[in-house]
Structure formats: C-alpha cells, structure tokens
C-alpha positions in Angstrom: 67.8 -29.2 -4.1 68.5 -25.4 -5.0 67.1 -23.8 -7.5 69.3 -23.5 -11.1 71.0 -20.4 -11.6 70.8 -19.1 -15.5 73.7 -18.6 -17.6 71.9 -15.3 -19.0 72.0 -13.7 -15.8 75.9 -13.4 -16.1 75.5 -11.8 -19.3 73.4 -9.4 -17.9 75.5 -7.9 -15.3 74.7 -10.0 -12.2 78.2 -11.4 -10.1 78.1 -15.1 -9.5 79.6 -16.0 -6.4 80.7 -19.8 -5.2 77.0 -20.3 -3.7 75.2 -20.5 -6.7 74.1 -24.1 -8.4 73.9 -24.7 -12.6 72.5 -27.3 -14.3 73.8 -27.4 -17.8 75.1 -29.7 -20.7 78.3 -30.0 -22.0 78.0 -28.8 -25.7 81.8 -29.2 -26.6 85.0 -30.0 -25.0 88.2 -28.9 -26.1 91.9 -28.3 -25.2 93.2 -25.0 -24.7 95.7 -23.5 -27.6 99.3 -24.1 -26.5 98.1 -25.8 -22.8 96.6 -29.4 -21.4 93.9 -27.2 -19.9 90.3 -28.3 -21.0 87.6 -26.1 -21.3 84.0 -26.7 -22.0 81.2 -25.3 -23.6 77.9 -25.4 -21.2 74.5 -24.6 -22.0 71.6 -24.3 -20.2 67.6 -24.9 -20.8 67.4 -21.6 -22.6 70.4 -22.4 -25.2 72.6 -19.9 -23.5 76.3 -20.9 -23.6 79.1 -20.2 -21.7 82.9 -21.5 -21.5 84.5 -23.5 -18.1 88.0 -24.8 -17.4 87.6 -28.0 -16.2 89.0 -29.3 -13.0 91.9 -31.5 -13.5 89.9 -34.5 -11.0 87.7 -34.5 -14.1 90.5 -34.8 -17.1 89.8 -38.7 -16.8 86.3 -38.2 -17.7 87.6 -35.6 -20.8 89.9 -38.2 -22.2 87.1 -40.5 -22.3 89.4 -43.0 -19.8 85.9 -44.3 -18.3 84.2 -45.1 -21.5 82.5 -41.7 -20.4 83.2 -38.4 -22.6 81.7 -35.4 -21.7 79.9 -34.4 -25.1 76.2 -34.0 -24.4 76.1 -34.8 -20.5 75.0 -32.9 -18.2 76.4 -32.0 -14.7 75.2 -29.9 -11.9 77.9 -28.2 -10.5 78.4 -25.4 -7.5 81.8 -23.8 -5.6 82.4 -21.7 -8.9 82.3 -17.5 -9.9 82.4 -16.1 -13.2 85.5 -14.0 -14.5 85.2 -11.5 -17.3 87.0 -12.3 -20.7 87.8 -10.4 -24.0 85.1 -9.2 -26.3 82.3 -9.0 -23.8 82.2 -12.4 -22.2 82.6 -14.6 -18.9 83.8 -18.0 -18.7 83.4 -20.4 -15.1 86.8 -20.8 -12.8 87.3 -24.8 -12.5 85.8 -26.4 -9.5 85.6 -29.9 -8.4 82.4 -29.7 -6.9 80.6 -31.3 -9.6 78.0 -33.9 -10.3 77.7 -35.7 -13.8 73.6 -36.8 -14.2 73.5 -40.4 -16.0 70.2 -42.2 -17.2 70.0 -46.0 -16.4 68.7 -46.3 -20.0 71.6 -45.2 -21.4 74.7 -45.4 -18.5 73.2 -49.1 -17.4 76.3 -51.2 -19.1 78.6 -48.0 -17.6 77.1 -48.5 -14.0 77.7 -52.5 -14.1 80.7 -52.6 -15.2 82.4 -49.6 -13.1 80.3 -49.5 -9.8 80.6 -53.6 -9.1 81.5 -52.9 -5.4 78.9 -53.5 -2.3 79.3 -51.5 1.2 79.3 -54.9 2.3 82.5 -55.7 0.7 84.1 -52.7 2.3 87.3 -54.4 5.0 89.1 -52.9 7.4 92.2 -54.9 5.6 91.4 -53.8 2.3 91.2 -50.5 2.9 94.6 -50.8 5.0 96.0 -52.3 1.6 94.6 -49.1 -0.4 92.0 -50.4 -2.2 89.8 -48.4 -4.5 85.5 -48.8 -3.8 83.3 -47.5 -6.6 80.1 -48.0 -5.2 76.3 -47.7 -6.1 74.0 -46.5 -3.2 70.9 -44.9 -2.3 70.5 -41.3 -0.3 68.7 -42.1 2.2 68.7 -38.9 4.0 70.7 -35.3 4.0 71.9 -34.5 7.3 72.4 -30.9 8.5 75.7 -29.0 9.0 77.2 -29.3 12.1 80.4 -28.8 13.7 83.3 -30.7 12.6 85.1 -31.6 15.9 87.7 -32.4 13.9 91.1 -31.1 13.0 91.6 -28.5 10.7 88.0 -29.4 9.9 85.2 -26.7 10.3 81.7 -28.1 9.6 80.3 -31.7 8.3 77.2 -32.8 6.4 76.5 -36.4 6.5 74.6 -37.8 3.6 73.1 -41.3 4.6 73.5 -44.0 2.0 72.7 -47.4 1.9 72.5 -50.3 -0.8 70.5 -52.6 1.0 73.4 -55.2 1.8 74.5 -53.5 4.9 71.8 -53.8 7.8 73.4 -49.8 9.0 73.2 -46.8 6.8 76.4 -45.4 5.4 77.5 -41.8 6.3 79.1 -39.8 2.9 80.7 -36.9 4.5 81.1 -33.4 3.4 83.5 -30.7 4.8 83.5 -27.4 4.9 83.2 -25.9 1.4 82.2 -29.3 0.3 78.6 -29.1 2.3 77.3 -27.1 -0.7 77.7 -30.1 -3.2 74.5 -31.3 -0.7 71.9 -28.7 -2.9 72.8 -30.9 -6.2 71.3 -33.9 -5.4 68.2 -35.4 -3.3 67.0 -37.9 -1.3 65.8 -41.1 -3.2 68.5 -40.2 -5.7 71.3 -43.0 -6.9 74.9 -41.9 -6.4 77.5 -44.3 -8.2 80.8 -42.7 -6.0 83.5 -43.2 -7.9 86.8 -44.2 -5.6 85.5 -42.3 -2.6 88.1 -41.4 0.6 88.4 -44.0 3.0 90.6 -43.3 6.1 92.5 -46.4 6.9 91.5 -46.5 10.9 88.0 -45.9 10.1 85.2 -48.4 11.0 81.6 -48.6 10.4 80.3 -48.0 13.4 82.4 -44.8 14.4 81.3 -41.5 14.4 84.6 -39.8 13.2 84.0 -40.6 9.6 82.5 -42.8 6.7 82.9 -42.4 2.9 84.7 -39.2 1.8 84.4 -36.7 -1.3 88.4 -37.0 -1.5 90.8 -35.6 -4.1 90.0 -38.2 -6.7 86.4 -38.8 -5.6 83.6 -38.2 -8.9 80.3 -38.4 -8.6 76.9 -39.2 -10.7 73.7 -39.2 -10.1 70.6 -40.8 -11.1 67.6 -38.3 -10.3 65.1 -40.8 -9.1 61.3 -39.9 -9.7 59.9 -41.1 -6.0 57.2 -42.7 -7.6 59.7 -45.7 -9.2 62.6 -47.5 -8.4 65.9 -47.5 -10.1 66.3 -51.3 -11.6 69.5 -53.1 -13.3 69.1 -56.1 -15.3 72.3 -57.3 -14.5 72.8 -57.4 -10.6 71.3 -59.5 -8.0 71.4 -56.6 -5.6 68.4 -55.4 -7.0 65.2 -57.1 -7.0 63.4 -57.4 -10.8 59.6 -55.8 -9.8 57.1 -58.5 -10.5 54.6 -56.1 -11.8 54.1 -52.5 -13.3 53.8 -51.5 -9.6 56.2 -49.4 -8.2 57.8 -50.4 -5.2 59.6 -47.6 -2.4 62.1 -48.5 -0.3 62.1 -47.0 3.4 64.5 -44.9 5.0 67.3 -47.2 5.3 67.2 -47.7 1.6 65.6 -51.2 0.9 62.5 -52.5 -0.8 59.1 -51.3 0.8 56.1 -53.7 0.1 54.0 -52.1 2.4 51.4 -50.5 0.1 52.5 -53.1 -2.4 49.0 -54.2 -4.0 49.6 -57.7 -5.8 50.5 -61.0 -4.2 54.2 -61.7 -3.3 55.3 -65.2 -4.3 58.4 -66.9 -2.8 59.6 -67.1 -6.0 59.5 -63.3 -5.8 62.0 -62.9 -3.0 65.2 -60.9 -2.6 67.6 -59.5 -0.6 66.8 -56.2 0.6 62.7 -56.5 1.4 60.6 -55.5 4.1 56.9 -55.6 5.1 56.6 -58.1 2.6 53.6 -60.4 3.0 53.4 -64.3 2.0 50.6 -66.5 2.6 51.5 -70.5 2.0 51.6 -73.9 3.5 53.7 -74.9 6.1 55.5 -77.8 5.2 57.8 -78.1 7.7 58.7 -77.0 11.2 62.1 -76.8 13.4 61.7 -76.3 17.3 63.3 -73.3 19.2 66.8 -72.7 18.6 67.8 -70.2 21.3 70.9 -68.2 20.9 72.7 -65.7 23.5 73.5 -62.4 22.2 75.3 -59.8 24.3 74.0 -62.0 27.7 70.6 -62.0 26.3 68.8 -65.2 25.8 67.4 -65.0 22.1 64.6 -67.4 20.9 64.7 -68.7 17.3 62.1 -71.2 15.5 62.0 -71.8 11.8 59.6 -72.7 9.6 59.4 -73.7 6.3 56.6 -72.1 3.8 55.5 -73.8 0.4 53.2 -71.4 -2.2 52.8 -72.6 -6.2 56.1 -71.2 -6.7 58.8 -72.8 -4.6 59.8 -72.9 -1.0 61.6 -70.8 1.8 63.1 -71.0 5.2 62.1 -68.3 7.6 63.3 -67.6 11.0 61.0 -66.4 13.6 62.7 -64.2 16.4 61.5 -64.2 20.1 57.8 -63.1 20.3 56.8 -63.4 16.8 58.7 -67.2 17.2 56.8 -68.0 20.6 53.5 -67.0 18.5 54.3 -69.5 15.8 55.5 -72.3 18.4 51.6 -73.6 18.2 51.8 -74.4 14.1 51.4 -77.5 12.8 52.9 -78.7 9.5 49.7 -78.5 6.7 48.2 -75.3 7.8 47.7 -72.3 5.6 49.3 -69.2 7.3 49.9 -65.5 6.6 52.8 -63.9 7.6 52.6 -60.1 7.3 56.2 -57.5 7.8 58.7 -59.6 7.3 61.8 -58.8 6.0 64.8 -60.0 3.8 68.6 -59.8 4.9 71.8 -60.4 3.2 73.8 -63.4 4.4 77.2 -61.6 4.1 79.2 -65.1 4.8 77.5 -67.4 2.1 75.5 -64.5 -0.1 71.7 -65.2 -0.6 69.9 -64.0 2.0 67.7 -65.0 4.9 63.7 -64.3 5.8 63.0 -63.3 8.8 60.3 -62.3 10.8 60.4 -60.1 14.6 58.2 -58.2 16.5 60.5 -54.7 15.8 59.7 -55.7 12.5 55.9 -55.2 13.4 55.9 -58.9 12.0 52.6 -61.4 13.0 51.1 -64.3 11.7 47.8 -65.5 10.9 46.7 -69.4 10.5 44.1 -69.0 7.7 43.4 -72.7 8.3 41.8 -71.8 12.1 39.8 -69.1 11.4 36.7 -70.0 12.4 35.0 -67.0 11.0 34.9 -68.7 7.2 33.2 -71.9 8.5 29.8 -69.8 9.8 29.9 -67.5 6.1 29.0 -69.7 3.0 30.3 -66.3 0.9 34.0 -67.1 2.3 34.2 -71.2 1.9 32.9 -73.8 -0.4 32.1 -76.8 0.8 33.1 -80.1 -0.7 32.1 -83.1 -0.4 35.0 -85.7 1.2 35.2 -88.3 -1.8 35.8 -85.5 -4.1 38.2 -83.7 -1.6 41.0 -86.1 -2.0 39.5 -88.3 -4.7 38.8 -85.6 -7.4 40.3 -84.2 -10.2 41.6 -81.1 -7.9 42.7 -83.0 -4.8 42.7 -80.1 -2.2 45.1 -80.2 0.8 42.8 -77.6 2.6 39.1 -77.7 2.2 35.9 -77.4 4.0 33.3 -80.1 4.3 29.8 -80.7 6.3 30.0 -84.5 8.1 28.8 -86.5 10.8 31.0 -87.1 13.8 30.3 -91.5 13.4 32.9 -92.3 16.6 35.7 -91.3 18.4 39.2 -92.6 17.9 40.4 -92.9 21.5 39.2 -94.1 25.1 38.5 -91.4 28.0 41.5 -92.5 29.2 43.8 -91.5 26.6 42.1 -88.6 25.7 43.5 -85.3 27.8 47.2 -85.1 28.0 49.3 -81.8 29.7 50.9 -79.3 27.2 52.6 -76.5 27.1 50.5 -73.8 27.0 52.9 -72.0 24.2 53.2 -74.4 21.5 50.0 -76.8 22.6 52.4 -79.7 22.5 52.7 -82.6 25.2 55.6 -82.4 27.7 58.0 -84.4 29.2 58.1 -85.5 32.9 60.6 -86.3 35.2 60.2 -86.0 39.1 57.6 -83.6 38.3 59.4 -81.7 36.3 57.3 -80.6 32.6 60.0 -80.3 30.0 59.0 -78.9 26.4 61.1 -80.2 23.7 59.9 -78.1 20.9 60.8 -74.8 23.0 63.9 -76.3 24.8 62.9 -74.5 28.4 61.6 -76.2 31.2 57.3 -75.7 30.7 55.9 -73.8 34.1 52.9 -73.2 32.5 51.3 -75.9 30.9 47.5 -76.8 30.5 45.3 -79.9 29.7 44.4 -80.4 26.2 42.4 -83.0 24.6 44.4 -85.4 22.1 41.3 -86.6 20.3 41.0 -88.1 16.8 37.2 -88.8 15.2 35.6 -90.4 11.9 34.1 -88.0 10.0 31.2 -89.3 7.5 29.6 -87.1 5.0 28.0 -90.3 3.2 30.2 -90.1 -0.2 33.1 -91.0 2.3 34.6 -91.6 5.6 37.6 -90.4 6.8 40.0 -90.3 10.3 41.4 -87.3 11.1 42.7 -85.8 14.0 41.1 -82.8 16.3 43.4 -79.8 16.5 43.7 -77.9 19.6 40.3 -76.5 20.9 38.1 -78.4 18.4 37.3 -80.8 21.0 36.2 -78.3 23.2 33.7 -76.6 20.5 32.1 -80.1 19.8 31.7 -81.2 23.5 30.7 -77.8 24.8 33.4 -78.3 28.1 37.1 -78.2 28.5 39.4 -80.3 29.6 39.5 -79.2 33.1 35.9 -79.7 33.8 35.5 -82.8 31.7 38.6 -84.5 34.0 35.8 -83.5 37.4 33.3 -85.8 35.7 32.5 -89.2 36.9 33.4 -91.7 34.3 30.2 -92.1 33.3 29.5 -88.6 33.1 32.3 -88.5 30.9 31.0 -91.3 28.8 27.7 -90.0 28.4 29.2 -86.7 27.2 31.0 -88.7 24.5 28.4 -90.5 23.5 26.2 -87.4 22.9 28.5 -85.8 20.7 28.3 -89.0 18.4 26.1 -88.2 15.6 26.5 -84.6 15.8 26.7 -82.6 12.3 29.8 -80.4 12.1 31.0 -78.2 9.3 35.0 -78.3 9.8 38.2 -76.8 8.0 40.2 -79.5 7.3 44.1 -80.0 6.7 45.9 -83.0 4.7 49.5 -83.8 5.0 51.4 -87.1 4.0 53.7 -88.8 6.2 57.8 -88.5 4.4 58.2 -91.8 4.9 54.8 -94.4 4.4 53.1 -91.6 2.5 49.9 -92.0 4.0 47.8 -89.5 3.8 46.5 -87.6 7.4 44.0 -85.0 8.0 43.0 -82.6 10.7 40.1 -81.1 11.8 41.3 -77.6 12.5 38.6 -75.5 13.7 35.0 -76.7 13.7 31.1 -75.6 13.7 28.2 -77.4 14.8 25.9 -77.6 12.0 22.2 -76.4 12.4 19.6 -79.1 11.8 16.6 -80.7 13.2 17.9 -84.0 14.1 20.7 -81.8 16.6 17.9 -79.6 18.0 16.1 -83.1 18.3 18.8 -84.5 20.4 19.2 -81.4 22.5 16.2 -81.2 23.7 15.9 -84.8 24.3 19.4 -84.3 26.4 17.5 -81.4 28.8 14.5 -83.1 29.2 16.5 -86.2 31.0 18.5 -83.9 32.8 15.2 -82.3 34.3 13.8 -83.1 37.8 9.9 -82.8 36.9 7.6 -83.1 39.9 5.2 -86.6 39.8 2.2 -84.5 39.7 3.2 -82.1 36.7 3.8 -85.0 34.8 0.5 -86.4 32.3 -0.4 -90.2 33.2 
C-alpha cells in the first residue's frame, strides 16, 4: 500500500496529480447551494481540511440509502488533482476510485445484512438474469499489471479473492486507470464489493474476466492486522476461534491451523480449514469406494473418528486412503493436514484428507515406542481396566500369555498386504473386499487370539497384525516350514511368557459384548523368561558325551 499524501502539502504550493493516494475522514457532507452536487469536507491525521465533490456512484452512500452516511468515515481514495478556488484554497475533482474503511466492531450488523452473498452462489443463469452480488471476500494476492488483450482495454491487475466456499480463487479485475485503486488496500485485507460487474458469458474458470470495479461497483475495506482474523458472529462461513489464538488463513484465503498451538476437537470444525490435526477413536470404517475422474481411477475410504466432543466422517483419497486401509475400528489415531471443504449441493462441509494435502496418519494405539518407556504409559491392572470407576477403551497392562485361542491349523491365513485383511479365492484368484481390486500382493499373517492373565483378571483378546510375530520371535512364512511339532513346541514356549501390551476395547452393535485387542506388544524382562530361555538353548544344544559331568 502507498504511502498517504498530506492535505498540507496542497496548501503549500505542491500540484497533485491523479497518482497520488489520501487517507482522510469525512468531517461534513453537504449539498451544493442551488445544485444536487455534494461536497465533503476531508481531514487528514494532522486536522488539515480540505473540500471534494463527490462522485455521483457515491450519492447512495450520501443519502444515507445503505444505512451508511458518510459523517465521520474514512475513505482512501486516488484518480483525483486538486483545483484552485476563491480566497486562497483548493478543493478535490470527484473520482470514483474510492475506498470507504469500515471496523467489524462497529459495520458488523451493516456487513451481515448487506454482503449475504457467497462466490459460491454466483450462476451462470443468475447472472444472465442480471442479478446483483454484494459479496464478502478475502485478498488473497495483488497481481501485477499486464497487458489487457482485450478490446478497448489497455492493461489489467487481478486481485485474487477468495471466501473460503469456492475450492478456486476469484480474480477482481482492474483496468486501465483503475489498476491504481490496487495501492489502497492489501493483502489479508476484507473487501465487502458492493454489486460488482459481472459479464454475462463469463465463467469461473476463464481467463477473460472475473468480478469487475463497474459503474455502480463500491468498495470497503476492513484493514486486517496479519496477526488476527476477521470474525462475524452471525455467519457460518466463518469459523468462531476456540481460543485467544489467532488463526491465518493460507493463500487461497481459508483457515491455517498449521502453527495452531491448542488441540482441535471435532466439535471445532468448519468449513474452510486446513492442516488441521485431530487425534480420536475410530469408531467405524467403510471399505474403498473408487471413483473415476477424468479416466483416472480414484480411491476413496472413509472413516469415521469419535473424540469427547462428537463425531465426523472423513474421506481418505488415494495414498493417504491405501495408508489407512490397515485400521481397525477401536484404535486411537492421529490425522495430521487435513482439510475442510464446502459441500455446495447440501451445505455443511466434508473432511478430507490427501496426500497433496501433505495429509498422514498415525495409529497412536501401535506405537510400540510407549510400551518400552514407563514415562509415556501407565500401566493398569485388567480388573480395574474395564471394571473401574474410569473404564478405559485404550490402556496398557503387564500379563501372562495363559493359552492360545486357536489350533496351528487355523492360525495363518493370506491377506492383502495393504489393508492386512483376509482375501477371497476363487480359481486362484485373491479378491480383497475391503479394497474392491483383485489382491496381487498378498502375504501370510497370523490370525491368533490369546488369554491374557495379569492375576486380578483374565481376559480374551485378539492379536493384531505383527503381534504374533513379536511374541514368537518368527513369521509366518518360516513358522508354515516347521514340522508340526516344531510348530507346537514354538507355541507351547510362548505360553507363560510375560508381555506388556497396548490394548484396544470395542463392543459389538449388536450383542454388546465387549472385545479387546492386543495391538502392539513387549516381552517383559524377568527371571522366570530368562529362566525359560536358557532352558530352551540348552536342549537345542548338541553337547559332546565327554564335556558333559557324570
């Protein structure tokens, strides 16, 4: 933005010519003796005053037809040269290239009840019917002048706005002797357009135009400090900050909570939102929902996340999807960058999550990091873990592995090596029903359940993928290659062996039996297990006859 030209320096001499910027308040307004020409009396910072017609766009404004007189506002305002008057004096020609400043605290009833319209709502039909948009957006960026290419245009500035219900920024064009209005505003500033230009061919994704300073255009501006965020009480296009924090919005004009330093709760969410972080319980999951777009084949899961505060669909696009296709419904996750966008066909808004998004996902219930630090878990004990007074549906415990749940021939079943789930076969064919595509890379996984004991209380619980493998020491593969009773000996071994696990509790919808899951595990340190282990190597050691004491 230019620097402010002072009313003094007209006094004093110095020619003012169209290029020059003021920022002054309207003292008085008034109507010319024996005319309907209005002329106002400016002042500037210092107190200096000085007389300008006013632009007949603007006579809407003087005759208070907006709720809006011009008493005591002030307006930035360029495209004008002072002229010398009787006595000694100057007054500013009329020019329409003029910007009214407004304060939420004050305009905030006069910008909800006069700039209602979203870009969104902006129709090819409605414009064709002449429709009038006033419109509140953001300035996301000021372009540079360039040549028109237009006729009987010169030069064009585009000034990028958005209001976070359109996905695309929002070119405001300026021609010609218009591109100066560009030094009276900034970027991160608020324009409310009143009735901008509109041509009637024009479409969104064109290049030829956009939203136009026409002939009955005004505009206002709300000066936005960078460090805060312009908020209305009223409108749900705006999201109400959940703290004192301030919260930026990107370049594309929409909520930033990238640096945002408190804890976002779904009950928090709004349109307009990215690099927002939740961490919750996944309560429910749908399987792959692929969609073609422009001959490309798109994949789509969903999940739904639970925190203290409500619940929330979210759709997980292609890589970030595949990532989350090995969830299972109890597990604690964090989902870092994703994003919010406006559902233009039945309003609200969807959560979404996509690797351009820089989106990812982390199941806090599998890291096995926590179970080896006693500074990042508590362990409890398994009566009081669903018996309690604070029934937990994710904990950590220290127990005995007392038996295994299934046969060694039950035990190892072929998944897909995506989402860890078992497949379908026909004529040898691996089907995956979860990620509706024919599995060519699949795996053997073990599909092992266990009773844990921790001697206040036994439970059943299932053995997520891998855990197996950390209590046995050997995967599937290699386990498979063992003799039967090579297989049952390994088994047998692992019986009485002291684990400390993270555990996961869900109830079935429809018997509401509680289940739980072992999902990620640590053999516990203790005598009894080095005991055992070196009891296991000294049978599986070949000593010769005469090493061996009599």
């Amino acid at each position: 933005m230019s620097e402010f030209e002072e009313i003094a320096s007209i006094y004093q001499g110095k020619t003012v010519g169209p290029e020059a910027v003021f920022e002054v308040a309207v003292v008085a307004s008034r109507v010319l003796d024996g005319t309907k020409t209005y002329i106002l009396t400016l002042c500037d910072e210092d107190g200096t005053e000085i007389d300008m017609y006013l632009h007949q766009k603007f006579y809407i404004l003087a005759e208070g037809g907006l709720g809006q007189g011009l008493e005591r506002r002030q307006i930035r305002l360029t495209g004008t040269r002072s002229v010398p008057t009787a006595g000694n004096s100057a007054r500013l020609l009329p020019t329409d290239l003029m910007v009214f400043v407004i304060a939420v605290a004050r305009d905030e009833a006069f910008l909800l009840e006069h700039f209602s319209h979203a870009l969104k709502d902006i129709t090819p039909a409605d414009i064709q019917a002449g429709k009038q948009y006033c419109l509140l957006v953001k300035i996301i960026q000021i372009g540079t002048p360039h040549a028109a290419r237009t006729k009987n245009r010169l030069k064009r500035l585009d000034i990028f706005v958005n209001d976070s219900t359109v996905n695309q920024n929002i070119s405001l064009v300026l021609w010609d002797e218009q591109i100066s209005m560009a030094s009276l505003f900034r970027q991160g500033d608020w324009l409310a357009i009143w009735c901008p230009y509109i041509a009637p061919d024009y479409t969104f994704s064109s290049e030829t135009g956009g939203l136009e300073y026409g002939t009955k255009t005004m505009l206002f501006c709300v000066p936005m400090d960078p460090s805060k965020e312009l908020q209305l009480s009223s409108t749900q296009s705006q999201l109400a900050t959940p703290s004192q924090h301030p919260i930026p919005r990107d370049e594309r004009g929409i909520l930033d909570y990238k640096r945002y330093p408190e804890r976002v709760m779904i009950r928090d969410l709004a349109r307009g939102m990215i690099n927002v972080t939740l961490y919750g319980r996944v309560v429910h999951l749908e399987g792959n929902m692929p969609v073609e777009l422009t001959g490309v084949k798109e994949d789509r899961y969903g999940l739904r996340l639970a925190d203290e505060t409500g619940e929330c669909d979210i759709t997980l696009r292609n890589e970030v999807g595949r990532s989350a296709a090995r969830l299972r419904v109890g597990q604690y996750i964090l989902l870092e960058n994703i994003i919010t966008i406006t559902n233009s066909r039945r309003g609200g808004f969807y959560v979404v999550g996509s690797k351009e998004e820089g989106s990812t996902i982390t199941n806090a219930s599998a890291l096995r990091g926590m179970l080896s630090s006693p500074f990042l878990r508590t362990l409890r004990q398994l009566h009081d873990a669903f018996n309690g007074e604070n029934v937990d549906d994710h904990f950590y415990a220290r127990a005995i592995i007392c038996a295994w749940g299934k046969d060694a021939n039950e035990m190892i079943h072929v998944v897909h090596r995506r989402c860890k789930r078992a497949l379908e076969v026909t004529d040898g064919v691996f089907w995956c029903s979860f990620c509706a595509e024919f599995a060519e890379d699949h795996e053997q996984a073990y599909a092992l359940s266990c009773l844990l004991d921790d001697s206040t209380a036994s439970i059943h619980a299932e053995l997520g993928y891998g855990v197996v493998d950390d209590i046995l020491g050997i995967s599937p593969s290699e386990f498979l290659r063992l003799t039967p009773n090579g297989q049952q000996q390994d088994l047998s071994a692992a019986v009485g062996t002291e684990v400390i696990c993270s555990i996961v509790t869900w109830q079935d919808s429809q018997s509401q039996v509680p289940w739980y899951r072992v999902e990620a595990v640590q053999i516990a340190w203790s005598r009894v297990h080095d005991v055992k282990n070196l009891l296991r190597e000294l049978q599986s050691t070949a000593y010769p006859r005469h090493l061996i004491r009599r």
